[in-house]
TORMI-256672 format. One record per residue (C-alpha): residue number from 1; residue in three letters; x, y, z. Coordinates in steps of 0.001 Angstrom, whole numbers. Layout:
BEGIN
    nr   rest      east     north        up
   NUM    ALA         X         Y         Z
...
end
This chain:
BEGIN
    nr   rest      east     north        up
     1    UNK     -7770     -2327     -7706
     2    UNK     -7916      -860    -11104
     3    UNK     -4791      -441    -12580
     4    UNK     -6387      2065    -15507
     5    UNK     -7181      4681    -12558
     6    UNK     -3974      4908    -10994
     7    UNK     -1222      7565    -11947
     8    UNK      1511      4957    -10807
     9    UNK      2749      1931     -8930
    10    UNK      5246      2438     -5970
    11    UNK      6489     -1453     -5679
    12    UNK      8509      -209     -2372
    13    UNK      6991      1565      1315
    14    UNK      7525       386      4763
    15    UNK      5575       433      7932
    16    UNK      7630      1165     10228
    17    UNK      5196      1267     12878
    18    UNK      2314      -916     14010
    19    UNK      -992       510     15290
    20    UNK       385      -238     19039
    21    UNK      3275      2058     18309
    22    UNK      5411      -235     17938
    23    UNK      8393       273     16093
    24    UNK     10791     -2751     14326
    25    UNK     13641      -544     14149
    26    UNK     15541       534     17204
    27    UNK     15783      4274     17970
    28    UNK     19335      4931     17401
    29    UNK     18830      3225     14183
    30    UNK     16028      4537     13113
    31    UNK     18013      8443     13885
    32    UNK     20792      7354     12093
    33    UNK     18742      6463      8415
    34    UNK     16621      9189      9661
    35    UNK     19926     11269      8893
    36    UNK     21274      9439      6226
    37    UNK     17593     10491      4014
    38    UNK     17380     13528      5597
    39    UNK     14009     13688      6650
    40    UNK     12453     14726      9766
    41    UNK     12284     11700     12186
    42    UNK      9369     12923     13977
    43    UNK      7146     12683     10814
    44    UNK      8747      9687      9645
    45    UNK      6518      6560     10789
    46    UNK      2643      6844      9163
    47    UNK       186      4730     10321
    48    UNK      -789      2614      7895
    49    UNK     -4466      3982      7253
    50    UNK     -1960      7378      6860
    51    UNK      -519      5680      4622
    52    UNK     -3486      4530      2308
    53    UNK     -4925      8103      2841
    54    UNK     -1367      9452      1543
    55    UNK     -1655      7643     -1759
    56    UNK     -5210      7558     -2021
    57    UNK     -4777     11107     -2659
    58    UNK     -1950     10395     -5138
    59    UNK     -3712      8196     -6954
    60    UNK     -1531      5921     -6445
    61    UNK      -903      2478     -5745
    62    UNK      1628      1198     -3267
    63    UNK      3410     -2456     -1962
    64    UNK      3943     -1785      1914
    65    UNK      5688     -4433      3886
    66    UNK      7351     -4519      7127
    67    UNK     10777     -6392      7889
    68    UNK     11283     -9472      9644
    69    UNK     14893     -9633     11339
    70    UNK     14709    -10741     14534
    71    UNK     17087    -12891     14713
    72    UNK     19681    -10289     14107
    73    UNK     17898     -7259     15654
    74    UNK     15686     -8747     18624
    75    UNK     13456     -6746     17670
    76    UNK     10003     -8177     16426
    77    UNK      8407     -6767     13397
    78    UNK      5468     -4591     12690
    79    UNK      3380     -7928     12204
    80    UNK      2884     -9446      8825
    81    UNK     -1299     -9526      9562
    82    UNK     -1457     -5831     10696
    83    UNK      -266     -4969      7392
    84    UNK     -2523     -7173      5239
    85    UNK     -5317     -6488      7368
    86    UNK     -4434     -2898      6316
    87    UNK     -4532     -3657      2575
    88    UNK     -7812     -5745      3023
    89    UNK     -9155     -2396      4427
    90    UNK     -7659      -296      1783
    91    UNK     -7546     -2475     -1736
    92    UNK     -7676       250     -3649
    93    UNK     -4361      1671     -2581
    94    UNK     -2364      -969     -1192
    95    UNK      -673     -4521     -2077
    96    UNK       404     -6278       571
    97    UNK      3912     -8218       836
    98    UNK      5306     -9767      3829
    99    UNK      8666    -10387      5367
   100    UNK      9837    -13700      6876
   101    UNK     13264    -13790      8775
   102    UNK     15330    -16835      7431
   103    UNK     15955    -17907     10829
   104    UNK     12560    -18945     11671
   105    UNK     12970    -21885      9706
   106    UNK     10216    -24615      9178
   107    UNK      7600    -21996     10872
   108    UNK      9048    -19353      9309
   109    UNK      7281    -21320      5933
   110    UNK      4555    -22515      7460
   111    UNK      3688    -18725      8101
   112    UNK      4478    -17632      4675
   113    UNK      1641    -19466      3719
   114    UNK      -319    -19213      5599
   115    UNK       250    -14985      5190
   116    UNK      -334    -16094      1189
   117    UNK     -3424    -18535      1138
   118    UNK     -5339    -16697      3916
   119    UNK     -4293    -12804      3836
   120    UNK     -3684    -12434       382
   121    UNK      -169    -11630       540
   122    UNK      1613    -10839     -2898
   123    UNK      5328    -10908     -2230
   124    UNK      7916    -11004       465
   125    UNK     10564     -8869      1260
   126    UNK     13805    -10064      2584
   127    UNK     17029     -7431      3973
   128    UNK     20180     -9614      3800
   129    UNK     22381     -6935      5610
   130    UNK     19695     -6400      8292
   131    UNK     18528    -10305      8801
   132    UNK     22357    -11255      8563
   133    UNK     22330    -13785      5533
   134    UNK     23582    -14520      2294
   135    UNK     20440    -14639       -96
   136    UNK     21742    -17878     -1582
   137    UNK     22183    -19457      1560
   138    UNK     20325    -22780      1736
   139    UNK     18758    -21465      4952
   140    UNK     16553    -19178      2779
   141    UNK     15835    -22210       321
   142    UNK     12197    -23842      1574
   143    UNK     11118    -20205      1485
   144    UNK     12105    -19824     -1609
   145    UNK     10315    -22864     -2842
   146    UNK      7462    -21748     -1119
   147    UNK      7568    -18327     -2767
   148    UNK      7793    -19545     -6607
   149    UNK      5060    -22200     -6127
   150    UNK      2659    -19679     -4748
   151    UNK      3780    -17232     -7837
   152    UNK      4517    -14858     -5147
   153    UNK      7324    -12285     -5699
   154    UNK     10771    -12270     -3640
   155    UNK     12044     -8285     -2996
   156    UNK     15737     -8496     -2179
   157    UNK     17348     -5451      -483
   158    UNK     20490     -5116     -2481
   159    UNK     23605     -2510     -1932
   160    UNK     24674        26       460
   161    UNK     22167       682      3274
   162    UNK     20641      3819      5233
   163    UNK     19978      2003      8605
   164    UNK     22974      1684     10390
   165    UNK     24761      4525      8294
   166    UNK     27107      6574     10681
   167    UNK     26395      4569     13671
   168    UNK     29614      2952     15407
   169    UNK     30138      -274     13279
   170    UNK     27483       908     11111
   171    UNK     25372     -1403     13914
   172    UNK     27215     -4240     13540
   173    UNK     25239     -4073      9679
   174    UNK     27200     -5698      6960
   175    UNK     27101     -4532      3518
   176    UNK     28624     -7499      1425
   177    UNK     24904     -9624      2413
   178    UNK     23435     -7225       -85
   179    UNK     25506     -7882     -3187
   180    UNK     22858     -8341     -6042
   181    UNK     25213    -11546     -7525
   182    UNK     24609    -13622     -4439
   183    UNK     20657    -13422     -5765
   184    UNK     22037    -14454     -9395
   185    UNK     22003    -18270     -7495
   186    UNK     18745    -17884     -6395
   187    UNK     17599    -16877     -9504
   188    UNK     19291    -19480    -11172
   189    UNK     18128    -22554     -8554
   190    UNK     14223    -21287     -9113
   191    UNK     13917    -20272    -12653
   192    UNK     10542    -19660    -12343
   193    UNK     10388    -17328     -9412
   194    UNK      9612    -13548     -9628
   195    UNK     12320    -11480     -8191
   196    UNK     13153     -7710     -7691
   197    UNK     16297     -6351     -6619
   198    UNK     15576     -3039     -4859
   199    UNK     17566       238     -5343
   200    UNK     20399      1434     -7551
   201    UNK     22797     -1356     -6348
   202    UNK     25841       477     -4771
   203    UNK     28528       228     -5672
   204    UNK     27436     -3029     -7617
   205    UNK     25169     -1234     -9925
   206    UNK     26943     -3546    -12877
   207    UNK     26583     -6327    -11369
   208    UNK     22423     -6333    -10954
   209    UNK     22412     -5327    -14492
   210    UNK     24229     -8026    -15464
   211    UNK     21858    -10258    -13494
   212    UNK     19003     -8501    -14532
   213    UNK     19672     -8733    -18208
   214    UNK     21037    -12722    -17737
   215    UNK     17468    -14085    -15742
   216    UNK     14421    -13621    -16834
   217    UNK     12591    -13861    -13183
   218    UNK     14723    -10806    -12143
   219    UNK     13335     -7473    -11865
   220    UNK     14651     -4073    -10644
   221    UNK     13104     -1110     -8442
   222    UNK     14427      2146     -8360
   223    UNK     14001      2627     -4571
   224    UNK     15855      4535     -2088
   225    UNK     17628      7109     -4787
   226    UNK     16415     10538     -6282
   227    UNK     16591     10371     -9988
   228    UNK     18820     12746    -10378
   229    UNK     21708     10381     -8632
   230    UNK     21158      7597    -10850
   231    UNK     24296      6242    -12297
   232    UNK     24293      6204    -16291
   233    UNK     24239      3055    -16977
   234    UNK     21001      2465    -15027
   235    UNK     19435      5139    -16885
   236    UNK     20853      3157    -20145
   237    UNK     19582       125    -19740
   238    UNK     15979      1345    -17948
   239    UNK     15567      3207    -21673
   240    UNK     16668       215    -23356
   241    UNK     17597     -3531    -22608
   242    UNK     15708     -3592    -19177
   243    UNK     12926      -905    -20068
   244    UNK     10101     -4165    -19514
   245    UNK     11716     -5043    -16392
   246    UNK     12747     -1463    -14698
   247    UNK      9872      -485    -11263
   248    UNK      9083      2693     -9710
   249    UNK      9948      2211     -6246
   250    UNK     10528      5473     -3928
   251    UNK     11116      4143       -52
   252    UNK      8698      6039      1516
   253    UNK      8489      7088      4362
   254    UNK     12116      7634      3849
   255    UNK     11890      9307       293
   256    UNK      8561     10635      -719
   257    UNK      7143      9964     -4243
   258    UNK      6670     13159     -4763
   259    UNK     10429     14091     -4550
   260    UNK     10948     10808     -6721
   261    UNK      8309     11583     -9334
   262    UNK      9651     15274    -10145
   263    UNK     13184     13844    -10055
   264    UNK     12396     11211    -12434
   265    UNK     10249     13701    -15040
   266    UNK     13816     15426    -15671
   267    UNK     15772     12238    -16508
   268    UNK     16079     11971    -20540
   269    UNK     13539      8711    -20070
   270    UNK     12117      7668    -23512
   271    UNK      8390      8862    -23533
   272    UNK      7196      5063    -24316
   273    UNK      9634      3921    -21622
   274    UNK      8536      6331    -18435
   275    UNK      4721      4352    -18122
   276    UNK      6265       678    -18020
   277    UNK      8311      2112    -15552
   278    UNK      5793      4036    -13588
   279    UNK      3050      1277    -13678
   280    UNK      2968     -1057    -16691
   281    UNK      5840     -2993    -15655
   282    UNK      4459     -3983    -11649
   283    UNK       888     -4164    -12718
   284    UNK      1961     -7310    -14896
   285    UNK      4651     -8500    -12661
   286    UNK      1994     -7953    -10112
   287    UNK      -690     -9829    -12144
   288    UNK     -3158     -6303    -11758
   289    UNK     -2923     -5928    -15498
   290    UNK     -6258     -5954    -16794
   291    UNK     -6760     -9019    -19548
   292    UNK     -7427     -8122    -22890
   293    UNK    -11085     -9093    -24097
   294    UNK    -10825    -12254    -26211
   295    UNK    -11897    -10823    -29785
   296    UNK    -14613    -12796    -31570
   297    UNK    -12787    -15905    -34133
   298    UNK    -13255    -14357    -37728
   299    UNK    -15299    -15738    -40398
   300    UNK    -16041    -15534    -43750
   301    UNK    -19167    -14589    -45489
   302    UNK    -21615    -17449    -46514
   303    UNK    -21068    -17763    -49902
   304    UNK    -23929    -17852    -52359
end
């Protein structure tokens, strides 16, 4: 992948369907976010070769996982290897993270790295409302550990959610999993691991600022929101205290990056700002940042 030839870096898509048709999300579930976005359920799951063809023709870049919550859902996930098979296949366009449920415990490692050493696996994403945990709960820990010594990155879902939305009991989803200050502890027990919180944290937008700003490991995508509904003070800080650490992130197939990218060109983003966001930012978080050429030592003139 070269980083100089793409237009931008969407550090957030799902597949949301394997290549057997099978889907991780349940279909009342999957109607209800299907609502929620807006968007026509019957287009909604790309395969994920459609999905490399889709931003091929972008010229693009994108992260595509799949999520892992069994244990809450009983549903098994589009697997892991289908989806970094997929990136294999497609390098060029795709950068493969995984997702481990919590619950799986000692295998649940033993597969993340396996998923890192022999698939080339960049990242993992975790859904606390969705897999039913608290991000600092100890559970989570050994994966953790796992994640900052492979310098993968950890993508925490943070805030309100779409699946679940207007479904009796919301589908027995909770929201307060998803509260960006229960990742402040994680950041804080593994100093040295990379971490994004995804989306425009409602309604604790302050306090993943406040995180943000306070750890240096923690990142933030701008997932799952048009533009145009970002609150102020995200728009603030992406222009100014956070501008190094703010990601394009869109949530397709939910929210297209089209949509995102025209909604974005109208926000009053510094022009030096908008390409860290867009794709400076993830390609070096990422570690797809090109290294400078070593210049030659200087050296004076032989004198005489």
């Amino acid at each position: 992948m070269n980083p100089d030839e793409l237009t931008a870096i969407d550090v957030h898509t799902h597949a949301e369907v394997s290549a057997h048709g099978h889907a991780s999300l349940d279909q009342e579930l999957n109607d209800a976010s299907s609502g929620y976005f807006k968007v026509d359920g019957a287009h909604r799951r790309p395969t994920l070769p459609e999905l490399a063809a889709y931003y091929r023709e972008r010229r693009m870049a994108a992260v595509v996982f799949t999520v892992d919550a069994e244990h809450a859902t009983g549903r098994p996930p589009v697997p892991n290897e289908e989806v970094a098979e997929a990136a294999a296949a497609n390098p060029d366009v795709l950068i493969p993270f995984a997702s481990i449920d919590p619950f799986r415990g000692k295998a649940g490692v033993r597969q993340a790295r396996r998923l890192v050493e022999e698939h080339g696996v960049r990242g993992f994403k975790f859904h606390p409302s969705i897999q039913g945990f608290f991000p600092n709960d100890r559970l989570a820990y050994p994966l953790y550990e796992l994640i900052e010594e492979t310098g993968t990155v950890a993508l925490f879902h943070t805030g309100q959610t779409g699946i679940g939305a207007g479904v009796p009991g919301g589908g027995g989803i909770r929201l307060k999993y998803s509260n960006p200050l229960h990742v402040d502890d994680v950041a804080a027990d593994f100093p040295h691991l990379k971490i994004i919180l995804a989306h425009p944290s409602f309604p604790w937008q302050d306090e993943a600022l406040a995180v943000a700003t306070h750890k240096p490991g923690v990142h933030i995508d701008l997932s799952g929101w048009s533009p145009k509904y970002f609150p102020p003070q995200l728009v603030q800080y992406a222009n100014t205290l956070l501008k190094d650490k703010v990601l394009f992130g869109s949530d397709y197939p939910v929210l297209s990056p089209d949509r995102w990218l025209a909604d974005f060109a109208k926000l009053p983003i510094k022009d030096e700002v908008r390409p860290k966001i867009l794709k400076e930012n993830a390609a070096r978080l990422l570690g797809l940042a090109r290294p400078e050429t070593p210049r030659a030592p200087h050296t004076a003139p032989p004198k005489g």
